[in-house]
MARKE-575780 format. One record per residue (C-alpha): x negated, z, y negated; residue number from 0; residue in three letters; chain. Coordinates in Angstrom, 2 decimals, padded with zeros to 5 digits. Layout:
REM residues N
         X         Z         Y    nr   rest   kette
         X         Z         Y   NUM    ALA       A
...
//
This chain:
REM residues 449
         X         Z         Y    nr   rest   kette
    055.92   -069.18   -048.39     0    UNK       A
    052.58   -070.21   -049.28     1    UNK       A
    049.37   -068.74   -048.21     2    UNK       A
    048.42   -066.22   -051.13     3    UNK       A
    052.07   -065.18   -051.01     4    UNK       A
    051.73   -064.83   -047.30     5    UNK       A
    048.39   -062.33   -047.23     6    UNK       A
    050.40   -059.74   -049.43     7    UNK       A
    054.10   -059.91   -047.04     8    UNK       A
    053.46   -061.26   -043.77     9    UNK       A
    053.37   -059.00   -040.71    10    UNK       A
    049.83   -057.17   -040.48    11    UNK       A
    049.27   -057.75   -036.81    12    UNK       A
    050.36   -061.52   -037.26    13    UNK       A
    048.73   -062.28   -040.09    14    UNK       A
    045.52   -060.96   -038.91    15    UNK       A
    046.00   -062.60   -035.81    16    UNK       A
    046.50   -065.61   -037.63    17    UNK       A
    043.73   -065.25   -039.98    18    UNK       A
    041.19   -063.75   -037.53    19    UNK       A
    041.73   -066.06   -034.05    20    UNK       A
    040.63   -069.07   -035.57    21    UNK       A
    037.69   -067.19   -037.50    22    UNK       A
    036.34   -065.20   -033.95    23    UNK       A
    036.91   -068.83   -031.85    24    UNK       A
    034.70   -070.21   -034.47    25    UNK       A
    032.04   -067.72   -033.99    26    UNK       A
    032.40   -068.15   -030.74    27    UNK       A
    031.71   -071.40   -030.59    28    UNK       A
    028.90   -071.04   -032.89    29    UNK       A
    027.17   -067.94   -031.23    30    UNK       A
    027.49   -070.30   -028.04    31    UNK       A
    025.49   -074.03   -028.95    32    UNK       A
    022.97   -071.06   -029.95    33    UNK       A
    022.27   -069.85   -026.36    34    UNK       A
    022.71   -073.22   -024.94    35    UNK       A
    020.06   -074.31   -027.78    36    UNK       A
    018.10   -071.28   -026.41    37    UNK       A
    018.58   -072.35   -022.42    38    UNK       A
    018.10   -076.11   -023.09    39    UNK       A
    014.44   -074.98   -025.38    40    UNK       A
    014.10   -072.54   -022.25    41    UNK       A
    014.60   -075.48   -019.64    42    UNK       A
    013.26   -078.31   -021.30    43    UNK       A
    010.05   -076.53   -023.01    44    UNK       A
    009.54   -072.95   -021.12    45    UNK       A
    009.39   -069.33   -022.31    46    UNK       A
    007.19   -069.95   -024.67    47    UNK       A
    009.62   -072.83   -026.38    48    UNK       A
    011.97   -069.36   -026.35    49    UNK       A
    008.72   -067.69   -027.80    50    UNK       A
    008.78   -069.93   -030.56    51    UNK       A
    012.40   -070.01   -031.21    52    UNK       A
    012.65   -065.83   -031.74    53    UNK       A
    009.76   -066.21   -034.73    54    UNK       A
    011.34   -069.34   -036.48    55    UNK       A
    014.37   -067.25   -035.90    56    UNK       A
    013.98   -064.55   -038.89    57    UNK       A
    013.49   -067.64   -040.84    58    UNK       A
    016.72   -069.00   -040.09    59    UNK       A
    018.57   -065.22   -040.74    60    UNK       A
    017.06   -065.23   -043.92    61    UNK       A
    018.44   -068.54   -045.06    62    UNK       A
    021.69   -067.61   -044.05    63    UNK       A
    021.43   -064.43   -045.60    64    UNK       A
    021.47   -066.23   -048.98    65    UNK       A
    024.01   -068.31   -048.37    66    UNK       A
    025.82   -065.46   -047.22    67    UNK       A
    025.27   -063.39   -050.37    68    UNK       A
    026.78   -066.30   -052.08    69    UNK       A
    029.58   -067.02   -049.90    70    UNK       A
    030.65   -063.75   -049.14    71    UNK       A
    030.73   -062.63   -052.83    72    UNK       A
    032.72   -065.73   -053.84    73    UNK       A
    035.08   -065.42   -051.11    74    UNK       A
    035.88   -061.81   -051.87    75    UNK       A
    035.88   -062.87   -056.12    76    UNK       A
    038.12   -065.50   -054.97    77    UNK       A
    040.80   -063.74   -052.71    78    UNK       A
    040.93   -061.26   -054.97    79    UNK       A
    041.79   -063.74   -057.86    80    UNK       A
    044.37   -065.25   -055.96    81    UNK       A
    045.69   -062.24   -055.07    82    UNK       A
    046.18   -061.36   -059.12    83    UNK       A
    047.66   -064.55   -059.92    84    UNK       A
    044.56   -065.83   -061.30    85    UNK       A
    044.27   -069.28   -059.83    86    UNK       A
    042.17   -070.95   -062.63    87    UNK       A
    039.53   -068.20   -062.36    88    UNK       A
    039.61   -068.12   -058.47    89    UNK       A
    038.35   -072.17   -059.33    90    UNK       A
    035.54   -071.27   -061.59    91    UNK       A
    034.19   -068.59   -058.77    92    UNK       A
    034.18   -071.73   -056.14    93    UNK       A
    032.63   -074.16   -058.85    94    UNK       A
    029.78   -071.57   -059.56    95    UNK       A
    029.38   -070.54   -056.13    96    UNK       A
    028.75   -074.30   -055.12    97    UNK       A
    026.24   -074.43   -057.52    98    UNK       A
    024.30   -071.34   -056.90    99    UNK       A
    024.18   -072.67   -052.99   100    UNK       A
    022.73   -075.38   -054.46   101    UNK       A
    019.98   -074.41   -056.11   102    UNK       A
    019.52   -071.98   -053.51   103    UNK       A
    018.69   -074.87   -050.97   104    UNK       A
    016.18   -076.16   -052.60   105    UNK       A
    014.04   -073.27   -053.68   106    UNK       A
    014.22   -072.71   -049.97   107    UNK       A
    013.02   -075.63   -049.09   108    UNK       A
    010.46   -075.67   -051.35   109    UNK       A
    009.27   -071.98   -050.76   110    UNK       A
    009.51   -072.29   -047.09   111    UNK       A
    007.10   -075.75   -046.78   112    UNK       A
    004.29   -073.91   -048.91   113    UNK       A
    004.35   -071.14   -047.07   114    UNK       A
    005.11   -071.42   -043.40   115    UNK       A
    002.18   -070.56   -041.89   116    UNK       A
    002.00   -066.66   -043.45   117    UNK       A
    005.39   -066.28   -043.23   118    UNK       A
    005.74   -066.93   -039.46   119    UNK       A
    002.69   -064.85   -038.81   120    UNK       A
    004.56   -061.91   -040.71   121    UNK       A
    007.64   -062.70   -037.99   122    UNK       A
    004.68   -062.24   -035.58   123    UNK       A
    004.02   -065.15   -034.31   124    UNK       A
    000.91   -065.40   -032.02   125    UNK       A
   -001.99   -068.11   -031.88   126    UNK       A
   -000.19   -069.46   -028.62   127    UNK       A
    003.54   -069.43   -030.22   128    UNK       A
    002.57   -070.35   -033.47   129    UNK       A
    002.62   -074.58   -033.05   130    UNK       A
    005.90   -074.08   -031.46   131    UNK       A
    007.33   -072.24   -034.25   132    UNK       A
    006.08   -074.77   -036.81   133    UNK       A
    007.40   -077.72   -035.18   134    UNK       A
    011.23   -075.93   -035.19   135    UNK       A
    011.13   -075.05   -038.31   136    UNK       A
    009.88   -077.60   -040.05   137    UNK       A
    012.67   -079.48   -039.36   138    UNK       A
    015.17   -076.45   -039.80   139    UNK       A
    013.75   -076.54   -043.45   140    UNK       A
    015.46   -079.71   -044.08   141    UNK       A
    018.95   -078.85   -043.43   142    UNK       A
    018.29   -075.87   -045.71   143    UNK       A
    018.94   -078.61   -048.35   144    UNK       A
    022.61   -078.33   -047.50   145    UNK       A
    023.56   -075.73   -044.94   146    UNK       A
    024.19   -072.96   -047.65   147    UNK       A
    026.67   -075.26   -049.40   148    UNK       A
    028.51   -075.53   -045.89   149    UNK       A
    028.17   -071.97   -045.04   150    UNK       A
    029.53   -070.97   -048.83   151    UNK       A
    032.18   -073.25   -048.65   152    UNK       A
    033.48   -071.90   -044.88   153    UNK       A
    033.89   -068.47   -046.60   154    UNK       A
    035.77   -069.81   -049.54   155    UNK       A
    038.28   -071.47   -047.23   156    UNK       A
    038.93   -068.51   -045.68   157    UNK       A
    039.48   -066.70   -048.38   158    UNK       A
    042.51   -068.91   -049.77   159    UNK       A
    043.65   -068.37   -046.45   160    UNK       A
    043.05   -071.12   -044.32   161    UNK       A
    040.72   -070.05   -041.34   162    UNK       A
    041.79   -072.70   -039.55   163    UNK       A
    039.66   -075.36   -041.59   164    UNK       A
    036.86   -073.10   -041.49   165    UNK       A
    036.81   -072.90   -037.51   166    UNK       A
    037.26   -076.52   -037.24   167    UNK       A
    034.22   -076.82   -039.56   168    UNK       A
    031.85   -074.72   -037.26   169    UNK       A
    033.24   -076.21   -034.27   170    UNK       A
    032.46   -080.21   -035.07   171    UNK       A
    029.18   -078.05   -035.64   172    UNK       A
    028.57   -076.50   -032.58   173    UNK       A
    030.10   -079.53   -030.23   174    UNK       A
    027.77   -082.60   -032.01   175    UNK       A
    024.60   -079.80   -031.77   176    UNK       A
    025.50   -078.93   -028.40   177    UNK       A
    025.60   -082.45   -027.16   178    UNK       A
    022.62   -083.84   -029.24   179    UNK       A
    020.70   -080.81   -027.92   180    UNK       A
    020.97   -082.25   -024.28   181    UNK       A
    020.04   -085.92   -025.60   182    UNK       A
    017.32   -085.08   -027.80   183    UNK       A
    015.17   -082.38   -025.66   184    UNK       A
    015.92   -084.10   -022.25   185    UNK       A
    016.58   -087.77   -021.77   186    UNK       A
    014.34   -088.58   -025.38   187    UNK       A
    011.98   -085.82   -024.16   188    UNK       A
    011.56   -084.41   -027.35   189    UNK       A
    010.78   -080.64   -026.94   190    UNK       A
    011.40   -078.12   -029.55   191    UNK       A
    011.25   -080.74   -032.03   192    UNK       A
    014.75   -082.07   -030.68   193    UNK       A
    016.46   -078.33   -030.73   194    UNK       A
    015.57   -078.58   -034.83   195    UNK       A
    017.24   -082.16   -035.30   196    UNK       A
    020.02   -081.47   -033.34   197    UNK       A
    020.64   -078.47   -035.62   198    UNK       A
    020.08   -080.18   -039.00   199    UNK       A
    022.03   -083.24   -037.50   200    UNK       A
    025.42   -081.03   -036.61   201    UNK       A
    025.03   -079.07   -040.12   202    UNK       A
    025.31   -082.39   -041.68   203    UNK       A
    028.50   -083.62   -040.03   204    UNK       A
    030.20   -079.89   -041.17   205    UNK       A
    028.99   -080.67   -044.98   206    UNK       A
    031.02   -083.85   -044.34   207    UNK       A
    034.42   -081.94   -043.01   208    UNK       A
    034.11   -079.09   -045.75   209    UNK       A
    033.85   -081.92   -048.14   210    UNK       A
    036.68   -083.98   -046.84   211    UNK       A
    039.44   -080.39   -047.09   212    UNK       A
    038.13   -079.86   -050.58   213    UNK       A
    038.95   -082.60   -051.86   214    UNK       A
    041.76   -083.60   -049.90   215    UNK       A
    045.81   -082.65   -050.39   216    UNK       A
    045.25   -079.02   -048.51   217    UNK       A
    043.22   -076.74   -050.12   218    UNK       A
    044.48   -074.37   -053.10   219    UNK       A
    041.34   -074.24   -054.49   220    UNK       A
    040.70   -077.71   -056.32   221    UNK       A
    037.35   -077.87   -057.86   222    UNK       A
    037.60   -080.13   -060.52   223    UNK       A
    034.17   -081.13   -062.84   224    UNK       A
    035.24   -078.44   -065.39   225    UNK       A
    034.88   -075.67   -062.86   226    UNK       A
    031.29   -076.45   -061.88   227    UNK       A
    030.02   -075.21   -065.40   228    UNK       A
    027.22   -072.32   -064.53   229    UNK       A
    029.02   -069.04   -066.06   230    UNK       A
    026.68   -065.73   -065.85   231    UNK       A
    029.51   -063.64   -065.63   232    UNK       A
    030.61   -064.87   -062.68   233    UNK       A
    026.99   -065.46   -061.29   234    UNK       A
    026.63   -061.82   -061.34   235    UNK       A
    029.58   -061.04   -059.85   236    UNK       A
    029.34   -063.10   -056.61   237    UNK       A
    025.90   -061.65   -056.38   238    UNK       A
    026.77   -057.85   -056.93   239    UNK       A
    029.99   -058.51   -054.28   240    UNK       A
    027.23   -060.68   -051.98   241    UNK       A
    024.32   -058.34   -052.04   242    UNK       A
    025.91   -056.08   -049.33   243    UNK       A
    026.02   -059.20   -047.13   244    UNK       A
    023.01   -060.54   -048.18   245    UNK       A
    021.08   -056.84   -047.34   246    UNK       A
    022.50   -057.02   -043.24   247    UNK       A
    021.05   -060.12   -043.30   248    UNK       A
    017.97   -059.76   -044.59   249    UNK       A
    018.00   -056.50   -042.49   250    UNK       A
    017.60   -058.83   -039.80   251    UNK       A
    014.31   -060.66   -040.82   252    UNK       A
    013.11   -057.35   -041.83   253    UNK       A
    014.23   -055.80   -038.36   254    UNK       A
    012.12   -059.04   -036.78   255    UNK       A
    009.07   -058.25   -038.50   256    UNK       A
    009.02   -054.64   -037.20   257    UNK       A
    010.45   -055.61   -033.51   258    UNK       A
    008.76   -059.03   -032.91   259    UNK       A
    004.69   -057.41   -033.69   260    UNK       A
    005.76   -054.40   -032.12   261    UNK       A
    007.08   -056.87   -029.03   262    UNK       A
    003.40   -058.52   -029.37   263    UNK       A
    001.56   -055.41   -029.29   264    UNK       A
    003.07   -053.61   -026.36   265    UNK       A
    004.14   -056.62   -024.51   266    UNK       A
    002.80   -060.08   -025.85   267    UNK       A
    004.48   -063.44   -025.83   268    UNK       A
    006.76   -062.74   -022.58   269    UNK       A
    008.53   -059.84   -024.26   270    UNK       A
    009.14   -061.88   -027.42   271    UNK       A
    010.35   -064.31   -025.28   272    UNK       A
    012.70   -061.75   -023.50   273    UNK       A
    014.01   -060.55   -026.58   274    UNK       A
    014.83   -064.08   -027.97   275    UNK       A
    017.50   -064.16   -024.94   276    UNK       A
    018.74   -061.02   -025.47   277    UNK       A
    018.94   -061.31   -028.94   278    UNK       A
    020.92   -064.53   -028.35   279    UNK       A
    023.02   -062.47   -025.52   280    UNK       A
    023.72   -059.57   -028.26   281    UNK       A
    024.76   -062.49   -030.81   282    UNK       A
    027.13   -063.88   -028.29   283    UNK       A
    028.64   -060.07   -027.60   284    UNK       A
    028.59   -059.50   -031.87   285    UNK       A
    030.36   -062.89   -033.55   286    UNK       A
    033.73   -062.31   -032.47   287    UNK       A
    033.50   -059.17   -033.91   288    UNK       A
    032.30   -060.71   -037.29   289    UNK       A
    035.63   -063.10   -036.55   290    UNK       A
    037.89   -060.15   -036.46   291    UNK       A
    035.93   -059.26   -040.04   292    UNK       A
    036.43   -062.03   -041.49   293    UNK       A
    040.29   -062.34   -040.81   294    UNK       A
    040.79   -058.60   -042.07   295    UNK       A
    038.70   -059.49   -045.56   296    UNK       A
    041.00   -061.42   -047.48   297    UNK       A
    044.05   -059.07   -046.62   298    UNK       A
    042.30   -056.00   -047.79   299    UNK       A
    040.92   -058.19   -051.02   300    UNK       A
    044.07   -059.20   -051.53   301    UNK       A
    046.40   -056.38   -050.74   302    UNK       A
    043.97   -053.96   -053.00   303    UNK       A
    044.52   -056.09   -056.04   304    UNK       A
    048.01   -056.05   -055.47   305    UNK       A
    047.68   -052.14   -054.91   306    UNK       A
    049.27   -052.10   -051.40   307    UNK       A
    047.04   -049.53   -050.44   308    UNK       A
    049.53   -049.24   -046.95   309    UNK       A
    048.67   -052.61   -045.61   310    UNK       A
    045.20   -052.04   -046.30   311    UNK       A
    045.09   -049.15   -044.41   312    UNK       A
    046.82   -050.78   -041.33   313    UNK       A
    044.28   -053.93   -040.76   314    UNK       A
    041.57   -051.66   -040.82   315    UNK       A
    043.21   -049.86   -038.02   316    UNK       A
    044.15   -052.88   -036.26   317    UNK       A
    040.65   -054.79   -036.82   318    UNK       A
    038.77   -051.40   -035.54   319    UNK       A
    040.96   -051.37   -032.67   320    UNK       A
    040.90   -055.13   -031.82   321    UNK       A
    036.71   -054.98   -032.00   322    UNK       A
    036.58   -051.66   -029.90   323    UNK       A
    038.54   -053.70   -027.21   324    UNK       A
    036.27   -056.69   -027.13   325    UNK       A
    033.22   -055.05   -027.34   326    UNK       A
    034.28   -052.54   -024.43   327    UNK       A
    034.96   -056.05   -022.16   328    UNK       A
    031.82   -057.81   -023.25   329    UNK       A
    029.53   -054.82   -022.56   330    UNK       A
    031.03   -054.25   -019.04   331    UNK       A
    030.44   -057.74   -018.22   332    UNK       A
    026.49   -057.95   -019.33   333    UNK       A
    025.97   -054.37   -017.53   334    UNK       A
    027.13   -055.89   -014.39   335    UNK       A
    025.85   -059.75   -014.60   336    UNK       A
    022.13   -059.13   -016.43   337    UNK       A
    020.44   -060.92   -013.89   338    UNK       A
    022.80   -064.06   -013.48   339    UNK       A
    022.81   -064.23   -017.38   340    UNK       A
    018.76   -063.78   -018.07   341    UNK       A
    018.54   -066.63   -015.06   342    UNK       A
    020.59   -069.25   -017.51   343    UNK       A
    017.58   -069.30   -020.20   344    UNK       A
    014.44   -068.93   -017.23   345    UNK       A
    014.64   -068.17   -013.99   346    UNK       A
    010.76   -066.94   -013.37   347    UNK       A
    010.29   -063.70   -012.00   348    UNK       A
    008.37   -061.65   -014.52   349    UNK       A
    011.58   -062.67   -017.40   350    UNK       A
    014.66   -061.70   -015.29   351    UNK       A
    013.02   -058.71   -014.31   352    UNK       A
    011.93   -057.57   -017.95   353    UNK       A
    014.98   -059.49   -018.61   354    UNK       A
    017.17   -057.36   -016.68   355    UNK       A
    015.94   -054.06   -018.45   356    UNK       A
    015.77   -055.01   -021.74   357    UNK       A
    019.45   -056.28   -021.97   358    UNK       A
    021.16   -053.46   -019.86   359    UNK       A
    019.50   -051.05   -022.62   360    UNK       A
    020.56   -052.86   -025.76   361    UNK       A
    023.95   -053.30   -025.34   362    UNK       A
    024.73   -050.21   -024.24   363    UNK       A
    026.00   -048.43   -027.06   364    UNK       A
    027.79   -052.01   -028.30   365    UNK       A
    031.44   -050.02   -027.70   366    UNK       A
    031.41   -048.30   -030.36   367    UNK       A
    030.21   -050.23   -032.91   368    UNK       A
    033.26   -051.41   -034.19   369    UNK       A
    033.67   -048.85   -036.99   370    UNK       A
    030.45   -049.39   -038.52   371    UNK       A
    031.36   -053.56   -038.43   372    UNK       A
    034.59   -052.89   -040.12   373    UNK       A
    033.66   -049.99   -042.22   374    UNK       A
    030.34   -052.40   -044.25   375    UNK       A
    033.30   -055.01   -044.24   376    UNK       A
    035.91   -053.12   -045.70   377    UNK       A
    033.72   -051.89   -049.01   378    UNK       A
    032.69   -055.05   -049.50   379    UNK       A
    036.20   -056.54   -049.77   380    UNK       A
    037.16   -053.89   -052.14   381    UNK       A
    034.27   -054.75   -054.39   382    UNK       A
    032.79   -051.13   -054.03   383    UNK       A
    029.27   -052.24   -054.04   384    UNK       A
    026.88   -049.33   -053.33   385    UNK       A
    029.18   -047.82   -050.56   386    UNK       A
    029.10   -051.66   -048.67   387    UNK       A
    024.93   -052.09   -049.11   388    UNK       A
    024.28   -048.63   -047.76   389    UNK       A
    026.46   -049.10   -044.60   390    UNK       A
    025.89   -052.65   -044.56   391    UNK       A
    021.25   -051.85   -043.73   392    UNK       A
    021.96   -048.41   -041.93   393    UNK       A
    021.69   -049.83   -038.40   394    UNK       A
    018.52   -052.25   -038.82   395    UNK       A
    017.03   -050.63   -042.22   396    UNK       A
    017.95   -046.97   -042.03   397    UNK       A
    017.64   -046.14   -038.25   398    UNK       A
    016.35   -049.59   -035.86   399    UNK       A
    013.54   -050.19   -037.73   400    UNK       A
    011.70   -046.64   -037.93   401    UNK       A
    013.08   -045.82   -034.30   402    UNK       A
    010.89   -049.44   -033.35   403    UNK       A
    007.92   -047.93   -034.70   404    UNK       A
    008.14   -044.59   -033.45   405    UNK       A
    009.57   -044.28   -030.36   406    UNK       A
    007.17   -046.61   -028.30   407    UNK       A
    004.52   -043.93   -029.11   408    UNK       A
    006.48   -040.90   -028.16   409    UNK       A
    005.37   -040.30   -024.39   410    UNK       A
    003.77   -043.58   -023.56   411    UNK       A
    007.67   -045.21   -023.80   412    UNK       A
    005.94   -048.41   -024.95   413    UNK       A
    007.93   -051.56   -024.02   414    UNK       A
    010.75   -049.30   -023.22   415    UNK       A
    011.17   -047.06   -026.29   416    UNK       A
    011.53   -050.45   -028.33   417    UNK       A
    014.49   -051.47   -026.14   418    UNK       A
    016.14   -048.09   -026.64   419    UNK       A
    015.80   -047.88   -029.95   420    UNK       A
    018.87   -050.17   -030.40   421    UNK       A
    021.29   -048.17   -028.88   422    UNK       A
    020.02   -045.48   -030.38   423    UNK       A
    020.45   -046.81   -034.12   424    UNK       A
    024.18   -048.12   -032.76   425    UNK       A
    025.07   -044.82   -032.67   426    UNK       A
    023.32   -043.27   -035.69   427    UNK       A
    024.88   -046.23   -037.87   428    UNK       A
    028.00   -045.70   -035.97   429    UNK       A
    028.48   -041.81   -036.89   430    UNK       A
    027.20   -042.51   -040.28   431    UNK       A
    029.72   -045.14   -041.04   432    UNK       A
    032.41   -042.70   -040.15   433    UNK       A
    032.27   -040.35   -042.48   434    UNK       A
    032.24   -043.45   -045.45   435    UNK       A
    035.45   -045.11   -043.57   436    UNK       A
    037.60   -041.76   -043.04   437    UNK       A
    036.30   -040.46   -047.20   438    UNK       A
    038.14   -044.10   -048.30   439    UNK       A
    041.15   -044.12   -046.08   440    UNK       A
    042.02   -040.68   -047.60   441    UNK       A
    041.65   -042.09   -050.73   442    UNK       A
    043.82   -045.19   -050.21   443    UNK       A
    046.22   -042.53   -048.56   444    UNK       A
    046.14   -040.29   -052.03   445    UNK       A
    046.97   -043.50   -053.70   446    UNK       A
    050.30   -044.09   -051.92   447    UNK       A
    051.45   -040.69   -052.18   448    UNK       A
//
């Protein structure tokens, strides 16, 4: 039985077992050589290294936010395509969306170099932070050349069905970052600069791997020179499918802008510093969740073109339940261990005791936030565009970023009303999401009957 055949017959649990373990390992992985990137900046160059890193940070979200929109929307074109016995076109969506990623890279590159210096500033970086910023980023800039190709082409793979690839991709990623991290910032002494190359460096050797499958003897997708022809048509799908992904990223370099002045304002360059761990802590807690996601997409893509509205229904189910779980583990764990884990990145006094605070609020409502994860996820794979966007910015757009500017003025909450405001908009996302989620899963029900 081969893979497409597989997504539409195979047990549900299995299959998204199969589909989703190697997908959340490679998250994983990936979430992790970003805290130890964060704890080797932290150890090497100091808080304010950390400073640094959490307003070139945005910077990075919105470059993968593009490559996102891309990949996502050709991933979801694609499974679908396979799933209707189009192979040909499912081809023509991966030659176009290599393109797009592409061009992409190097109006990034471009846009980013001329502008760094406002656009940081927006992010809210300070007069002290600012040089430190520059220097990451800078570099990071480069492997914008090429990282959205890589990126683009990991969500492809996974949508013919082979996660497996993808996870190996992220992982030669992660390891060759992770160990050119300790080489470059400690033994050659080369500060934040180091963190940026070891980045670019690791992106570089997954560009190779992704390379290597596609044009190997594995992949079902074989992009031959007739598929890389630019078609509009197909443009405009991936985008329309991608823009849901593209808006929760971009949420979160819109989020920054709010959060990181805000974080200047009411608590200077230690609480942006603060926040860059526990923003790394809460991406740690979140990417297995997004593995989960990414398992359950091409089932639902490709069980909804096939009209087997039944398995659809039952990996949603089994993806909400499998998030719930994790999320209910990794929250217990950072509300008991927020010291031991804020002392990995610095171990001064004034951050593990803002530290401390800051993370046991913002992960607090992280238990239930699997329906509002699944529920963006699941209207994107059906291609229902307007449903997807608005669940996809609730939590940053809708409810994080006006709780970030009002809340620290209600009742002299300052510091403190910014760190609740993101449990706060977890739970407003999370009961909004709801009602979108249980509205489709009657219709899907309808359908069968």
């Amino acid at each position: 039985m081969d893979r497409g055949q597989r997504l539409g017959s195979e047990k549900i649990l299995t299959l998204l077992i199969r589909l989703s373990a190697p997908a959340t390992v490679a998250m994983l992985v990936n979430a992790l050589y970003n805290i130890i990137d964060t704890i080797f900046i932290g150890r090497g160059v100091g808080y304010l290294g950390i400073g640094g890193l959490t307003v070139a940070f945005p910077v990075q979200m919105a470059i993968m936010a593009l490559a996102q929109t891309i990949g996502i929307g050709a991933a979801s074109a694609t499974s679908r395509n396979l799933g209707a016995g189009e192979v040909e076109k499912a081809k023509k969506v991966a030659g176009n969306s290599f393109l797009a990623s592409m061009l992409m890279g190097a109006v990034v590159f471009t846009v980013g170099n001329l502008m760094m210096n406002p656009i940081l500033k927006m992010f809210g970086a300070t007069d002290t932070l600012l040089p430190y910023a520059k220097e990451y980023l800078r570099i990071i800039l480069i492997g914008s050349l090429y990282f959205p190709f890589v990126v683009n082409a990991n969500n492809v793979i996974r949508s013919e069905g082979n996660s497996k690839v993808a996870m190996i991709s992220m992982i030669v990623g992660a390891v060759i970052n992770t160990c050119l991290d300790y080489l470059f910032i400690f033994p050659m002494n080369m500060g934040i600069k180091g963190a940026a190359l070891a980045t670019i460096t690791s992106q570089f050797f997954s560009l190779l791997y992704v390379l290597y499958y596609f044009y190997g003897e594995n992949s079902l997708i074989k992009v031959k020179i007739r598929h890389l022809k630019w078609d509009w048509s197909i443009q405009k799908e991936i985008l329309k499918i991608g823009s849901s992904s593209f808006a929760r990223q971009i949420a979160g370099s819109l989020m920054a802008i709010a959060v990181n002045n805000s974080l200047a304002f009411y608590g200077g360059d230690l609480a942006l510093s603060v926040f860059g761990i526990v923003q790394r802590v809460m991406m740690f807690l979140f990417m297995p969740m997004f593995g989960i996601v990414q398992g359950m997409q091409p089932i639902v893509g490709y069980n909804y073109a096939s009209r087997n509205a039944k398995r659809v229904i039952e990996v949603v189910k089994l993806a909400i339940t499998g998030i719930t779980m994790m999320a209910v583990v990794s929250t217990i764990l950072g509300q008991l261990f927020p010291a031991s884990i804020i002392r990995l990145f610095d171990d001064s006094q004034e951050v593990v005791e803002t530290g401390i605070l800051a993370l046991r609020i913002s992960i607090a409502m992280i238990p239930i936030v699997g329906v509002q994860i699944v529920g963006a996820a699941l209207f994107q794979s059906l291609g229902k565009v307007i449903p997807a966007l608005v669940l996809t910015i609730s939590r940053q757009i809708l409810f994080l970023i006006p709780l970030v500017l009002i809340l620290p003025k209600i009742g002299g909450l300052g510091l403190i009303g910014i760190w609740i405001s993101f449990p706060l908009a977890d739970l407003l996302s999370t009961v909004f999401t709801s009602f979108w989620v249980k509205k489709q899963i009657n219709e899907l029900k309808r359908s069968i009957q």
